[in-house]
mmJSON file of the N, C-alpha and C atoms, coordinates in Angstrom:
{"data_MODEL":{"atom_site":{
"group_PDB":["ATOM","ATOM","ATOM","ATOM","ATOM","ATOM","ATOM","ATOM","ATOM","ATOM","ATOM","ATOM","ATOM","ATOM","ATOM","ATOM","ATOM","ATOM","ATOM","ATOM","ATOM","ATOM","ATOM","ATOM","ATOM","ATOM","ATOM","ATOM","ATOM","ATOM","ATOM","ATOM","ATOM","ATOM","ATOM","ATOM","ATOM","ATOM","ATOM","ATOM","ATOM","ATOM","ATOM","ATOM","ATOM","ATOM","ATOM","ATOM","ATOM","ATOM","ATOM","ATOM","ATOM","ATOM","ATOM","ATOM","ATOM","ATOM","ATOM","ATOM","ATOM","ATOM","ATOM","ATOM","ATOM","ATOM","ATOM","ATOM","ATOM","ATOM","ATOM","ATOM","ATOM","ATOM","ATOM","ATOM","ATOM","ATOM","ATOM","ATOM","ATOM","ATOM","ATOM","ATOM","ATOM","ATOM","ATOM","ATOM","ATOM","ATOM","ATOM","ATOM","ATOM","ATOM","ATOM","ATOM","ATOM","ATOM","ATOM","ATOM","ATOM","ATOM","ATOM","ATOM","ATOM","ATOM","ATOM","ATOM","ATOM","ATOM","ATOM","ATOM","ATOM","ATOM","ATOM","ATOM","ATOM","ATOM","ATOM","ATOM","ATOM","ATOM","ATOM","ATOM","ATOM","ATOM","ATOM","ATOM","ATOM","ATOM","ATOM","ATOM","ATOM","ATOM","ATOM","ATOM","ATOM","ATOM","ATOM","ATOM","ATOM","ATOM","ATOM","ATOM","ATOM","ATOM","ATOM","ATOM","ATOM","ATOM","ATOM","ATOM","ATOM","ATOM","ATOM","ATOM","ATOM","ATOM","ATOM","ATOM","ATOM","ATOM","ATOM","ATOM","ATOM","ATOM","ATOM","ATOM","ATOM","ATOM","ATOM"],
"id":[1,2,3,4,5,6,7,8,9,10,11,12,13,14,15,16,17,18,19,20,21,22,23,24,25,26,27,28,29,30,31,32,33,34,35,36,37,38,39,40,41,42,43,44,45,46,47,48,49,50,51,52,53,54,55,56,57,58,59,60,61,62,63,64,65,66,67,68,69,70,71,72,73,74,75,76,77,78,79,80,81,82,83,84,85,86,87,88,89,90,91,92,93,94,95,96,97,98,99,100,101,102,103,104,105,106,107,108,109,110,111,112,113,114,115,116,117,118,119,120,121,122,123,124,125,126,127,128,129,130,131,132,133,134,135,136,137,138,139,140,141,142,143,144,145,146,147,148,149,150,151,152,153,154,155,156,157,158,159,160,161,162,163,164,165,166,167,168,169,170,171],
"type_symbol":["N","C","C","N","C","C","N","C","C","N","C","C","N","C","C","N","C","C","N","C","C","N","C","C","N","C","C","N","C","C","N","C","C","N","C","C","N","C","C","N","C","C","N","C","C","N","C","C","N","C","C","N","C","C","N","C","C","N","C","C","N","C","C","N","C","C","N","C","C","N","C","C","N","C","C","N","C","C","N","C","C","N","C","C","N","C","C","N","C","C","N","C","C","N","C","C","N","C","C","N","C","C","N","C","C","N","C","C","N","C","C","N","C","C","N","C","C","N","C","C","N","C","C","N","C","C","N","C","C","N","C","C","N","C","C","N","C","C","N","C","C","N","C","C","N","C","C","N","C","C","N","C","C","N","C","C","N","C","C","N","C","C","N","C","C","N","C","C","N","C","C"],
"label_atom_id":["N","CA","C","N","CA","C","N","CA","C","N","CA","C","N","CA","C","N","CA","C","N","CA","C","N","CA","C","N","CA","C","N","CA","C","N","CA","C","N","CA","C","N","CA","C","N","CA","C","N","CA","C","N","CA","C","N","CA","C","N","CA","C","N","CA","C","N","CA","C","N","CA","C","N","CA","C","N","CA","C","N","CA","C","N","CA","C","N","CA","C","N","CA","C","N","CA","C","N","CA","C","N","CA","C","N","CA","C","N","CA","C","N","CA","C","N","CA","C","N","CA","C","N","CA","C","N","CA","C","N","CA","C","N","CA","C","N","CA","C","N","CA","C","N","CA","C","N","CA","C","N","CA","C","N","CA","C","N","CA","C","N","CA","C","N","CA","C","N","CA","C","N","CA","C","N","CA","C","N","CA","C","N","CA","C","N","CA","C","N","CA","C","N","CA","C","N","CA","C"],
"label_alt_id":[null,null,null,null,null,null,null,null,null,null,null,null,null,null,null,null,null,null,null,null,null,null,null,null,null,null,null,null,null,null,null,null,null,null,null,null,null,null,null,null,null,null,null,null,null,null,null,null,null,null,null,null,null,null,null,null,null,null,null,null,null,null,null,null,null,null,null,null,null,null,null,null,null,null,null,null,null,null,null,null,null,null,null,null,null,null,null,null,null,null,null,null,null,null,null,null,null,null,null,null,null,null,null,null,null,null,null,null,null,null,null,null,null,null,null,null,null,null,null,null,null,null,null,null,null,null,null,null,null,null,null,null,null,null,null,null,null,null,null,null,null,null,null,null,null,null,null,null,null,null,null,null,null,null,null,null,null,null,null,null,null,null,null,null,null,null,null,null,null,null,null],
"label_comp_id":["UNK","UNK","UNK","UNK","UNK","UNK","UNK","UNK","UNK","UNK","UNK","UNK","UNK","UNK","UNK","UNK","UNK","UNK","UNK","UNK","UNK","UNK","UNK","UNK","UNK","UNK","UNK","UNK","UNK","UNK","UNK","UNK","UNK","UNK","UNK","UNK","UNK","UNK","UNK","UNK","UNK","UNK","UNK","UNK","UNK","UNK","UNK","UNK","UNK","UNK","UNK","UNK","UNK","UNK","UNK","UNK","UNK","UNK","UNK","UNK","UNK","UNK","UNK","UNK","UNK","UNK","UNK","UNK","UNK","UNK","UNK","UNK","UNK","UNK","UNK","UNK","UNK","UNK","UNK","UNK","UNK","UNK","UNK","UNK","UNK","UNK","UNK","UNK","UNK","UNK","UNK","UNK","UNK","UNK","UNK","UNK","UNK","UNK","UNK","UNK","UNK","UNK","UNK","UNK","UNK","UNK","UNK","UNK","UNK","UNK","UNK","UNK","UNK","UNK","UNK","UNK","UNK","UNK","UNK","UNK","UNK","UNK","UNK","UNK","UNK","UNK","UNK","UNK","UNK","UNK","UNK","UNK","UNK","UNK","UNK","UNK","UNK","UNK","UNK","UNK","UNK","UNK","UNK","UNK","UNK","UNK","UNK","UNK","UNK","UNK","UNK","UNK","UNK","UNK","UNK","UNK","UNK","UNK","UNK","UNK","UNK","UNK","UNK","UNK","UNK","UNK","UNK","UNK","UNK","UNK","UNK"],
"label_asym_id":["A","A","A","A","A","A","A","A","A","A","A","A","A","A","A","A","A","A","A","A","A","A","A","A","A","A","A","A","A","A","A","A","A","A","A","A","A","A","A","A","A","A","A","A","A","A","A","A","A","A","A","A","A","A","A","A","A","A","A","A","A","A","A","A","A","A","A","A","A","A","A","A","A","A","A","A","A","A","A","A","A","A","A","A","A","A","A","A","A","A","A","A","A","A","A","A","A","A","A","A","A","A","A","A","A","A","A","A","A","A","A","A","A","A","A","A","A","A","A","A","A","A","A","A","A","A","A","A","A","A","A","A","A","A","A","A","A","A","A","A","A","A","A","A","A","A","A","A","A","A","A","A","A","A","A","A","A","A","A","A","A","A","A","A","A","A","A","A","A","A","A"],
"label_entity_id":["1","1","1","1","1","1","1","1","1","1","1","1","1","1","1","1","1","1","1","1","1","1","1","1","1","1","1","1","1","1","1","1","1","1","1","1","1","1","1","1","1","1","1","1","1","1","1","1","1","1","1","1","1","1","1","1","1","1","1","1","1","1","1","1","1","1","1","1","1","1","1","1","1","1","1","1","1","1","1","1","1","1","1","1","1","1","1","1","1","1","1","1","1","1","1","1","1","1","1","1","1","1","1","1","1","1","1","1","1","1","1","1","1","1","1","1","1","1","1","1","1","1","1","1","1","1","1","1","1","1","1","1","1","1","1","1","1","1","1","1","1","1","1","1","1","1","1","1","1","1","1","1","1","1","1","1","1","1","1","1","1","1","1","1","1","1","1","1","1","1","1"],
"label_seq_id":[1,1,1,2,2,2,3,3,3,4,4,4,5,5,5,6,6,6,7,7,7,8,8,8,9,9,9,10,10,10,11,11,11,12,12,12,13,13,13,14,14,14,15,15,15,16,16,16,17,17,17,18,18,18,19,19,19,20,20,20,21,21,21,22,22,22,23,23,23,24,24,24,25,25,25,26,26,26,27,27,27,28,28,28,29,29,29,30,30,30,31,31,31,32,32,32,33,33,33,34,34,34,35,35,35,36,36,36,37,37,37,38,38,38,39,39,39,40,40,40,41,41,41,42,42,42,43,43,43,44,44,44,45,45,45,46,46,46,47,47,47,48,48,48,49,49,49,50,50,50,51,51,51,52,52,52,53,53,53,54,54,54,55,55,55,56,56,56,57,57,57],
"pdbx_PDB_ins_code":[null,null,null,null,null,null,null,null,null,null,null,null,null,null,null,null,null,null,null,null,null,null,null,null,null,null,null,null,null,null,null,null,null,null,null,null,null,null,null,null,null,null,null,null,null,null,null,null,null,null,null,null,null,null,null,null,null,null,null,null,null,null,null,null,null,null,null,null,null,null,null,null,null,null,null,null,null,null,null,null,null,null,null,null,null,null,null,null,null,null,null,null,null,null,null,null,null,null,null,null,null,null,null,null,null,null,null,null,null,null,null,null,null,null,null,null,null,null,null,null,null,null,null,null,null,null,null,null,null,null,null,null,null,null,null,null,null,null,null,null,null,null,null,null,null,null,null,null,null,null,null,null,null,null,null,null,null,null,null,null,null,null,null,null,null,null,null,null,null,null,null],
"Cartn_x":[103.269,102.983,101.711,100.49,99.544,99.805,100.597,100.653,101.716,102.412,102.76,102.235,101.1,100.164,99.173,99.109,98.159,98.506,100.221,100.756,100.911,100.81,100.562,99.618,98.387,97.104,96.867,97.679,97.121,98.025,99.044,99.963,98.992,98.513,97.722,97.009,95.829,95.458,95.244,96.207,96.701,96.629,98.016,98.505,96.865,95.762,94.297,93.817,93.747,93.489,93.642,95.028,95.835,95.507,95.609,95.585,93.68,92.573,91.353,91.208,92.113,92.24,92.222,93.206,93.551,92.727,91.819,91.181,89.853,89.498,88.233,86.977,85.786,84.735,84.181,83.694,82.683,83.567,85.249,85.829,86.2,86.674,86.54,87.747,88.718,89.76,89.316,88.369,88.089,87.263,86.874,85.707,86.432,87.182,88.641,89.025,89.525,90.234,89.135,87.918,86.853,86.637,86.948,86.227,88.218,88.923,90.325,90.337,89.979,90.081,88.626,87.641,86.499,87.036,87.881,88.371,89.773,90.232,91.36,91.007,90.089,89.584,88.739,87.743,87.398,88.721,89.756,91.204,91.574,91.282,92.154,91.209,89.917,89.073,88.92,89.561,89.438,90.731,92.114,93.172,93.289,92.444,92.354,92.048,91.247,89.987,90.889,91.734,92.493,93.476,94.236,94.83,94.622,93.34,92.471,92.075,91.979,91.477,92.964,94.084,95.082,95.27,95.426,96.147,95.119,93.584,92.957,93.155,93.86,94.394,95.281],
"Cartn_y":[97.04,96.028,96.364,96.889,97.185,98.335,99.548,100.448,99.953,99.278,98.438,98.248,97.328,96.264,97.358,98.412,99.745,100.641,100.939,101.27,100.624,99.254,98.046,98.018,98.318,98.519,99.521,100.602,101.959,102.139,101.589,101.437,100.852,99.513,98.849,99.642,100.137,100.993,101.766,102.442,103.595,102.858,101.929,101.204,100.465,99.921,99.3,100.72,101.926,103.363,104.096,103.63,103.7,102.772,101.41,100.443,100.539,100.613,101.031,101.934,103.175,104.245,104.105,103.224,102.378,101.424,100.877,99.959,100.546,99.48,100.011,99.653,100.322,99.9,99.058,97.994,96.815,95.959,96.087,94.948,93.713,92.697,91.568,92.38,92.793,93.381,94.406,95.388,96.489,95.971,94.695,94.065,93.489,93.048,92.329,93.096,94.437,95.221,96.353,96.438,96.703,96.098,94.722,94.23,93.855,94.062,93.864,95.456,96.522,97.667,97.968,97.047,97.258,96.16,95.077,94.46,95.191,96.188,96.906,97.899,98.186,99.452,98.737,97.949,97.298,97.159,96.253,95.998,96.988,98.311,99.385,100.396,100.196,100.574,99.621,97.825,97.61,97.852,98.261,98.406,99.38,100.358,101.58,101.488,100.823,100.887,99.898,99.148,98.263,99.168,100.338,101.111,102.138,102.782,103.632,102.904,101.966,100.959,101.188,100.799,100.397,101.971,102.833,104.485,104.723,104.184,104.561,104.101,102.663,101.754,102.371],
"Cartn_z":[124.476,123.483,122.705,123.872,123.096,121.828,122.391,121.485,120.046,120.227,119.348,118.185,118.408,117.603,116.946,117.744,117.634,115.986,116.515,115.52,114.699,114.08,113.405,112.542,113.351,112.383,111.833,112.19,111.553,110.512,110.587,109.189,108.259,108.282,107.895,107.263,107.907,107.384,106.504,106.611,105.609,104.288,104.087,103.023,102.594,102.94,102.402,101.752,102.704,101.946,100.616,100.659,99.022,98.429,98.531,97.873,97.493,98.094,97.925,96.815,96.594,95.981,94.492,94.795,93.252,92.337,92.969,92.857,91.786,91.055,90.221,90.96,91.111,91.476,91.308,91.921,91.321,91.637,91.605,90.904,92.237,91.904,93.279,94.458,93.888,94.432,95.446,95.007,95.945,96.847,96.752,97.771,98.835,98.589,99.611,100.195,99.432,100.081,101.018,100.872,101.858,103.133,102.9,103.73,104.461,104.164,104.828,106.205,104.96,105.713,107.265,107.08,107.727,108.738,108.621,109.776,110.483,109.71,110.782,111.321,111.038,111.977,112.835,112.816,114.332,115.192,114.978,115.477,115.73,115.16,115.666,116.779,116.876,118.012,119.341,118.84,119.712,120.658,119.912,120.623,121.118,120.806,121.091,122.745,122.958,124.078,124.963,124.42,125.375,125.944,124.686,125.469,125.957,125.86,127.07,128.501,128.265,129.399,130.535,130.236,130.813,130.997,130.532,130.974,132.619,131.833,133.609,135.001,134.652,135.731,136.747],
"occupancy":[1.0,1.0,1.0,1.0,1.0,1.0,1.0,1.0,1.0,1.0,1.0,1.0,1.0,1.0,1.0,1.0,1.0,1.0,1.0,1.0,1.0,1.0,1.0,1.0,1.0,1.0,1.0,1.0,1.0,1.0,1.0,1.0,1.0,1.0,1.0,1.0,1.0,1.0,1.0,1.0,1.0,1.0,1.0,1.0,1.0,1.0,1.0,1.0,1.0,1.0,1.0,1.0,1.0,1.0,1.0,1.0,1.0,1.0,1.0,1.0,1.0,1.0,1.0,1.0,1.0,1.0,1.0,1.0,1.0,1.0,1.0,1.0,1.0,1.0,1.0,1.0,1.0,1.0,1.0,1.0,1.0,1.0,1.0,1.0,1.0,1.0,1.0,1.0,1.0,1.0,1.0,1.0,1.0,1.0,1.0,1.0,1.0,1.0,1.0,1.0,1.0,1.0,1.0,1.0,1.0,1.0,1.0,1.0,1.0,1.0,1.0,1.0,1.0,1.0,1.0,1.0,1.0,1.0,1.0,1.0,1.0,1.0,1.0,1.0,1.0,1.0,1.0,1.0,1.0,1.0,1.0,1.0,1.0,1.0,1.0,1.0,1.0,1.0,1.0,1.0,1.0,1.0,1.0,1.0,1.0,1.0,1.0,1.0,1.0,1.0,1.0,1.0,1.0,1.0,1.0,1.0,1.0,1.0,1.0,1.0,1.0,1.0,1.0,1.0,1.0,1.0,1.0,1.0,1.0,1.0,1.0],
"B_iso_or_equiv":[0.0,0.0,0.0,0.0,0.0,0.0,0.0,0.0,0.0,0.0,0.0,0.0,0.0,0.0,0.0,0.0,0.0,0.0,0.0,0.0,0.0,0.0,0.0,0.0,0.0,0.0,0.0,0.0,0.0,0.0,0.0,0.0,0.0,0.0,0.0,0.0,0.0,0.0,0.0,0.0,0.0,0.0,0.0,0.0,0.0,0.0,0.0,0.0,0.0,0.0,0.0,0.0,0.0,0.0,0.0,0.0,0.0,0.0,0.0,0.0,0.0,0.0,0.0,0.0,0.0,0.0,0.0,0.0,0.0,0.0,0.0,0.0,0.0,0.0,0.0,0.0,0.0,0.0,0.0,0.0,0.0,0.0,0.0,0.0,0.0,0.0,0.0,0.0,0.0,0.0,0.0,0.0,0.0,0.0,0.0,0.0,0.0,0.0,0.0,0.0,0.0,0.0,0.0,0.0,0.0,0.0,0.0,0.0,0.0,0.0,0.0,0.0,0.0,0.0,0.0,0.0,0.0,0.0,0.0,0.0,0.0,0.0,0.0,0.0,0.0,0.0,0.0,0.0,0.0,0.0,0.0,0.0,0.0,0.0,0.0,0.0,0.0,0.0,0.0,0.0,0.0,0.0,0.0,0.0,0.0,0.0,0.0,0.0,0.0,0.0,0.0,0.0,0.0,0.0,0.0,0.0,0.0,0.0,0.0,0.0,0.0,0.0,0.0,0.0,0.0,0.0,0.0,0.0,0.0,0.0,0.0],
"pdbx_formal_charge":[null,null,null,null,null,null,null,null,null,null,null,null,null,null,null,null,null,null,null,null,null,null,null,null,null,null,null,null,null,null,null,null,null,null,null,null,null,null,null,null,null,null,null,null,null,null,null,null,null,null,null,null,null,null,null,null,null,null,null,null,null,null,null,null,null,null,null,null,null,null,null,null,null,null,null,null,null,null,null,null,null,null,null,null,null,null,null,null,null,null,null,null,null,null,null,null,null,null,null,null,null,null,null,null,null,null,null,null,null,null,null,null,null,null,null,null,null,null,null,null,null,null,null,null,null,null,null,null,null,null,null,null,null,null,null,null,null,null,null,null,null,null,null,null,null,null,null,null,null,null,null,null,null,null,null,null,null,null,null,null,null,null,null,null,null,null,null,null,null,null,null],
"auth_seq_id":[1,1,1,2,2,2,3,3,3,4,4,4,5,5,5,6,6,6,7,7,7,8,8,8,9,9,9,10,10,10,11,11,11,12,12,12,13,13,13,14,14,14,15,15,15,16,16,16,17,17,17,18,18,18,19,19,19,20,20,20,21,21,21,22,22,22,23,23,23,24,24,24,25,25,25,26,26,26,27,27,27,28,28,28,29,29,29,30,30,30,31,31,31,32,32,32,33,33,33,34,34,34,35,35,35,36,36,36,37,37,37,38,38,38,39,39,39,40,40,40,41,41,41,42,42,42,43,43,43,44,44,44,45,45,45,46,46,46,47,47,47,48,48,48,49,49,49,50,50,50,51,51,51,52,52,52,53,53,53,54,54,54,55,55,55,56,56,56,57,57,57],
"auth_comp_id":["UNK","UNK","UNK","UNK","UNK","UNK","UNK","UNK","UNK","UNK","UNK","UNK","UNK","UNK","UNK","UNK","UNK","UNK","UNK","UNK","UNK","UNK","UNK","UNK","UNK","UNK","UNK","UNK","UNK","UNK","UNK","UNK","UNK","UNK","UNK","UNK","UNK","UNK","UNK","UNK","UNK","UNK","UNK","UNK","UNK","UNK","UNK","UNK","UNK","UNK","UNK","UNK","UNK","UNK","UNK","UNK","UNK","UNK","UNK","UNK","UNK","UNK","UNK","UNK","UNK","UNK","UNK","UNK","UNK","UNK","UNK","UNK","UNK","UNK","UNK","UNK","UNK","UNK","UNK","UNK","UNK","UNK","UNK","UNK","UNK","UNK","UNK","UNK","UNK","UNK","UNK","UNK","UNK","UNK","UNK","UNK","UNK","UNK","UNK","UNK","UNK","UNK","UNK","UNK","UNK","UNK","UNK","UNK","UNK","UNK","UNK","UNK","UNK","UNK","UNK","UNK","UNK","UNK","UNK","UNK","UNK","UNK","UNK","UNK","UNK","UNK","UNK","UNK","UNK","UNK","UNK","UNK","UNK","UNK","UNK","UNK","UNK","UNK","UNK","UNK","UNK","UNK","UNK","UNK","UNK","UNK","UNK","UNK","UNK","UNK","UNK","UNK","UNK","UNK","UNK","UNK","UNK","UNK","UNK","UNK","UNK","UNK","UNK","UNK","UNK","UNK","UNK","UNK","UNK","UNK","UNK"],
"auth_asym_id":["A","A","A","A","A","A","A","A","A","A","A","A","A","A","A","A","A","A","A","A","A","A","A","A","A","A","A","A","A","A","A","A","A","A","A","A","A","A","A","A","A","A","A","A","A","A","A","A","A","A","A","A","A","A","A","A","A","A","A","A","A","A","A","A","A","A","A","A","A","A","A","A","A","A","A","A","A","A","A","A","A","A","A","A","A","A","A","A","A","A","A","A","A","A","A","A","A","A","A","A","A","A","A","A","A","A","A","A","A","A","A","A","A","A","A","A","A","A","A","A","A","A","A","A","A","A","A","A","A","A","A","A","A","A","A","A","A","A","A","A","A","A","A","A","A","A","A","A","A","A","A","A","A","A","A","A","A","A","A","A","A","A","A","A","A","A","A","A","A","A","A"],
"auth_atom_id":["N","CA","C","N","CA","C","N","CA","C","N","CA","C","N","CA","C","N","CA","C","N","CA","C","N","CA","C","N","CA","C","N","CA","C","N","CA","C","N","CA","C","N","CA","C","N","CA","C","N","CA","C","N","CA","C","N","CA","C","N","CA","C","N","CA","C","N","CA","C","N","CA","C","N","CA","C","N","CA","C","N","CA","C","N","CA","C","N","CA","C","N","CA","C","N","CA","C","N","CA","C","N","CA","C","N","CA","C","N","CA","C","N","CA","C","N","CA","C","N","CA","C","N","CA","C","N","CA","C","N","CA","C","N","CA","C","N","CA","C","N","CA","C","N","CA","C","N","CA","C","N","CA","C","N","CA","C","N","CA","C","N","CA","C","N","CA","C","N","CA","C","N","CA","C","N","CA","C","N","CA","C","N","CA","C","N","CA","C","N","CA","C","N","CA","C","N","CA","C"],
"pdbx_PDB_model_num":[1,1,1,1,1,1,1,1,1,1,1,1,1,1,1,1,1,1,1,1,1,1,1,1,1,1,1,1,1,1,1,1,1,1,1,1,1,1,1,1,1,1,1,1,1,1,1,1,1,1,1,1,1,1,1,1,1,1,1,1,1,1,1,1,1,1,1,1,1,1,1,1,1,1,1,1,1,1,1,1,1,1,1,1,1,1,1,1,1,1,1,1,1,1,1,1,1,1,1,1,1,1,1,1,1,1,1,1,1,1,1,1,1,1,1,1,1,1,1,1,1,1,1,1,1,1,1,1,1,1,1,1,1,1,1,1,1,1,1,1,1,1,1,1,1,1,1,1,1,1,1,1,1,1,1,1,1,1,1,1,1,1,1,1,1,1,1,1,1,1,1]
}}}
């Protein structure tokens, strides 16, 4: 399940990456989409660590 949700965010990811890409500087859009992409990568370090956690069990 975890790796799931894992693969979830890193799709995520990607698609804020491109969509960032596109975006003009300054503009409200790339600020959203900063601060969208700076909350899936916490989510995706913390799932990370949930599923490092569980492989050592």
């Amino acid at each position: 399940m975890v790796a799931v949700e894992l693969y979830r965010v890193m799709k995520e990811i990607e698609e804020l990456e491109r969509k960032l890409k596109g975006s003009m500087a300054g503009s409200a859009e790339r600020e959203e989409t900063e601060k969208q992409l700076r909350a899936a990568e916490a989510e995706r370090v913390r799932l990370k660590g949930m599923l490092e956690g569980a492989k050592a069990d």
